[in-house]
C-alpha positions in Angstrom: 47.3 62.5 39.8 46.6 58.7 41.1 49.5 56.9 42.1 47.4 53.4 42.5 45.0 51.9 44.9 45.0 53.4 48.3 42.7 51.5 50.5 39.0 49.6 49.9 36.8 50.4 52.7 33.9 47.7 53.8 30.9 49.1 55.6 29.4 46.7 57.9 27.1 46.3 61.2 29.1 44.3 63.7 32.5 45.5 63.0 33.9 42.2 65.8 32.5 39.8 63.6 33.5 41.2 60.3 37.1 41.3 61.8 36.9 37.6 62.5 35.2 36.3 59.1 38.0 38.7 57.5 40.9 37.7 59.4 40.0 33.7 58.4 39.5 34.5 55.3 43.0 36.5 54.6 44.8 34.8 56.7 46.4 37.8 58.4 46.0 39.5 61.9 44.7 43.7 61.6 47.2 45.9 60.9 45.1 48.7 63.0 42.2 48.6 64.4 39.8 50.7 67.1 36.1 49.6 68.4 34.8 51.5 64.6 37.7 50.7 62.5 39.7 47.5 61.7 42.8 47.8 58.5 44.1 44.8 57.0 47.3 45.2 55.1 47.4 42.9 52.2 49.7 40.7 50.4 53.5 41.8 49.3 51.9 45.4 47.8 50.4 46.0 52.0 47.0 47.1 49.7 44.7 48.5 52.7 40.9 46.9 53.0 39.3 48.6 55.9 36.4 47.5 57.8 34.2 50.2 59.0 30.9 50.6 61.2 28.4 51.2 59.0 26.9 54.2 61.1 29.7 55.8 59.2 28.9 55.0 55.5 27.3 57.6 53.3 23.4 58.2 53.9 22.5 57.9 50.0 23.8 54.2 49.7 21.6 52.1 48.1 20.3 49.0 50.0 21.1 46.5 47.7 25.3 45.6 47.1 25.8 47.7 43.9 29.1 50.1 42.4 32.3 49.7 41.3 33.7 46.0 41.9 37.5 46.2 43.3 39.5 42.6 42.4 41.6 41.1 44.8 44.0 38.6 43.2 44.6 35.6 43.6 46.2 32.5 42.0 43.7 30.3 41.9 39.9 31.9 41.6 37.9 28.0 42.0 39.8 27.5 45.0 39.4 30.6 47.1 36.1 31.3 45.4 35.0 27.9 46.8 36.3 29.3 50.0 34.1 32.4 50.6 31.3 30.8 49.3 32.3 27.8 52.3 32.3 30.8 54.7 29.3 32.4 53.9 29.8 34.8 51.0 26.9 34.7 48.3 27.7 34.2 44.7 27.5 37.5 43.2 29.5 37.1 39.6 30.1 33.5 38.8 33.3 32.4 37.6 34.3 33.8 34.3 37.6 32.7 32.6 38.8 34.8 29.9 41.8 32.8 28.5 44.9 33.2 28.5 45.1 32.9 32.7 42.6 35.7 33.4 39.4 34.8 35.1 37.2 36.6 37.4 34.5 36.0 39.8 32.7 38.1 42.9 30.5 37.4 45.7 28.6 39.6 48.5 30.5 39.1 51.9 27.7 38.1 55.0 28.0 42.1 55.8 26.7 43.0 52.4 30.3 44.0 50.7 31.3 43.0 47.2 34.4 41.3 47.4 36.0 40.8 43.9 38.6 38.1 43.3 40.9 37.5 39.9 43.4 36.0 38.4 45.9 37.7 36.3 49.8 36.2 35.0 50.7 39.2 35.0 50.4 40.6 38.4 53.6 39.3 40.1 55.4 41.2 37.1 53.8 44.1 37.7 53.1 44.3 41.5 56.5 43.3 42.7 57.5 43.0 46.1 57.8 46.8 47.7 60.8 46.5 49.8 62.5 44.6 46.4 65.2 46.8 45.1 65.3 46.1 41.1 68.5 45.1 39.6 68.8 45.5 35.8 72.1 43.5 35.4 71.8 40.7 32.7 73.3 38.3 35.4 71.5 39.2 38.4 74.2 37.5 41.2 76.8 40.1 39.6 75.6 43.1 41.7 75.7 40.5 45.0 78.9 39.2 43.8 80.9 42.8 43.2 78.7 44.3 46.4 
């Protein structure tokens, strides 16, 4: 049965700089890494986007960036979209707003990976923090209150 998303793994060639143009780009430091293998742990849900030498990727790939497209999200696609485009990435799915708050957009990271981006009001309702315990109380200082 799937419980969620586990991990997105990134084949590229020079796994060093991969981990640099990654790391400016999120913001974070790896979570784990080895001279094959760097993990990023991401946001308040620690998703898991792995960077991997690409002597390691499946034989049958096809040259070209192709397949499923995971979404990252993100409040605000123009500006982070204008971001990886600044560092490099290549437009791969312009900006696409679908009303109501959702929009989408994708580019092909300088290793060749698409990187999906969106924006979705619902996501902090239903991706809450991890270590958050939910309190159903109408008032929701009355558990703190009566310990």
């Amino acid at each position: 049965m799937i419980r969620g998303l586990s991990a997105v793994n990134y084949f590229v060639s020079d796994v060093p700089t991969a981990k640099k143009w990654y790391m400016e780009l999120l913001g974070v430091v790896p979570h784990r890494e080895s001279p094959d293998y760097v993990e990023f742990h991401i946001g308040a849900s620690k998703h898991e986007l792995a960077l991997i030498d690409k002597k390691y990727e499946c034989k049958n790939m096809p040259a070209a960036p192709s397949g499923a497209v995971v979404y990252w999200h993100t409040d605000d696609v123009e500006a982070f979209m204008e971001k990886l485009l600044t560092m490099g990435a290549k437009e791969h799915e312009p900006i696409r707003d679908f009303g109501g708050g959702y929009s989408t957009a994708s580019v092909v990271d300088p290793f060749g990976n698409i990187l999906g981006i969106m924006s979705n009001p619902q996501y902090h309702s239903l991706n809450p923090h991890p270590l958050v315990l939910l309190d159903f109380h109408e008032n929701p200082m009355e558990s703190v209150e009566n310990g």
